[in-house]
N, C-alpha and C positions, 0 to 999 in steps of 0.2 A: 504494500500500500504506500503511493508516492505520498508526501502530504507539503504544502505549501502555506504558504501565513502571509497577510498582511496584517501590518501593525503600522502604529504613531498616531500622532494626537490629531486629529481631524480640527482643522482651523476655523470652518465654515460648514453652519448646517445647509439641511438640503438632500435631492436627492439625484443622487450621480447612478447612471449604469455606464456597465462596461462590457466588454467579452475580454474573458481569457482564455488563454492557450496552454496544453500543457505538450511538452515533447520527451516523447522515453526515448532510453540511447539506443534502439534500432530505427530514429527519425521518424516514427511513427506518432501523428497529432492529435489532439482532440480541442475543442474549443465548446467554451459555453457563455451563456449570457446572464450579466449576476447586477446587484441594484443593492447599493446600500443607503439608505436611508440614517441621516445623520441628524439629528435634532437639535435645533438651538435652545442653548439655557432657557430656563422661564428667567425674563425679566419684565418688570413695569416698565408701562411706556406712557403712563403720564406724567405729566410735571408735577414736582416739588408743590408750587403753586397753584391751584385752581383758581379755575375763574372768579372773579367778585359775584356778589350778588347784592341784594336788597334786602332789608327789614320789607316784613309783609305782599313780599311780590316773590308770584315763583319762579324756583330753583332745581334744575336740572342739568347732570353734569354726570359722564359714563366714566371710571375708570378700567384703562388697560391698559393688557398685557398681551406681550409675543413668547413667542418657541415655548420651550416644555410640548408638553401633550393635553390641549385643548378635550375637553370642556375645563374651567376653571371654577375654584370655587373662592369666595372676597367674606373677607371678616374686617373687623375693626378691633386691636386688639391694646391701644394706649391712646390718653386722650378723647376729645366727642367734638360730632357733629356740633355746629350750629345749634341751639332748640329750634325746633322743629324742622328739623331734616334727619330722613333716616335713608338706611342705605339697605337694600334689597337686592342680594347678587350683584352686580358692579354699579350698581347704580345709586346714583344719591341724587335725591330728590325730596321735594315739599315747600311750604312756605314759612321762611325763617321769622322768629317772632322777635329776634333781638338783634345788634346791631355787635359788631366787634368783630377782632382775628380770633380764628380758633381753629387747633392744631390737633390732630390726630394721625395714630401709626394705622396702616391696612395691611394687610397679607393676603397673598392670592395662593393659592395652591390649584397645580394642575392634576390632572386624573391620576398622574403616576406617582404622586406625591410627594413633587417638588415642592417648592414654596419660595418665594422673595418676599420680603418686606419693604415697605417705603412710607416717609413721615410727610404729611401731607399739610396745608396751610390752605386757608377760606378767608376771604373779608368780606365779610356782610355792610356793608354802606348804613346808615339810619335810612329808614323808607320814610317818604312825604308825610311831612303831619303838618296840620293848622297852627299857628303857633298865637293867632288871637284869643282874647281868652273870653269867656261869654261873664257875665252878661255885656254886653258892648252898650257903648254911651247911649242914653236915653233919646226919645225924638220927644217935638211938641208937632202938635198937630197945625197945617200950615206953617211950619219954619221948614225952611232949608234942612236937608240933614245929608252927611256924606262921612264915612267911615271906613276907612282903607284897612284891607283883610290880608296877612299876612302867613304867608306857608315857608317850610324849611324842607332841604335838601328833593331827593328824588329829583327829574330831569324837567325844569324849568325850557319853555316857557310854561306859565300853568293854566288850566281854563275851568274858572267855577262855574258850578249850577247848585241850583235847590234840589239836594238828593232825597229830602219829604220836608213835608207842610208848604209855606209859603211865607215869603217875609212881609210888613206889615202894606196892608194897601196904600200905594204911592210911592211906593219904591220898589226899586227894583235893581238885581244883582247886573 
């Protein structure tokens, strides 16, 4: 029984065929056709930082990963989401209730039971709020009356309306 070997560190995953040959000492051939399949590391392939987001506006954002052997499975295993964001399989999503950076570790793990880890970063922005405060300056009935309404952050320009009742008759937003 001849036996031959290929060996050394494969550089690059992927998958390569070949044919080989073999020759016995009365010059006699044979050849076959062979396929090695090479796997690249599980690694993360998102970034350190995620996207920003907003106080009270939704938030959806997929973390991934290459090589290892697909399907993968994503935990959260130091540090937390945002409040109210949570994360389902690679995915994080919802509508965050509070405003700040906040930092958590994930780990992915592939079918073959690789695993990498990575430290993740969020900034949630404050989302739009009214920053007048009620009750607002009195009216007399016939005078003049004019009262400038003031909002903070979220993406100006901004456009009020009466979202219920109605403000008092004779005026108008």
């Amino acid at each position: 029984l001849g036996a031959g070997q290929i060996t050394g560190t494969p550089t690059a995953g992927g998958t390569t065929g070949f044919t080989l040959q073999v020759k016995d000492s009365a010059g006699e051939t044979a050849t076959g056709v062979f396929m090695i399949i090479v796997a690249s590391p599980l690694q993360i392939t998102s970034p350190a930082v995620l996207p920003a987001g907003a106080a009270h506006a939704p938030y959806h954002y997929n973390l991934m990963a290459a090589g290892g052997e697909p399907p993968y499975s994503w935990e959260i295993t130091a540090g937390s989401l945002p409040p109210g964001l949570t994360m389902a399989d690679n995915t994080i999503s919802g509508i965050p209730t509070a405003d700040g950076k906040y930092s958590f570790s994930a780990r992915v793990t592939d079918s073959a039971g690789g695993s990498e880890s990575g430290t993740f970063s969020v900034t949630i922005a404050p989302g739009l709020t009214i920053t007048s405060t009620s009750p607002l300056p009195a009216a007399a009935v016939g005078t003049q009356y004019s009262q400038a309404l003031a909002a903070l952050a979220g993406a100006p320009p901004y456009e009020w309306s009466v979202a219920s009742g109605a403000v008092p008759s004779g005026l108008s937003l």
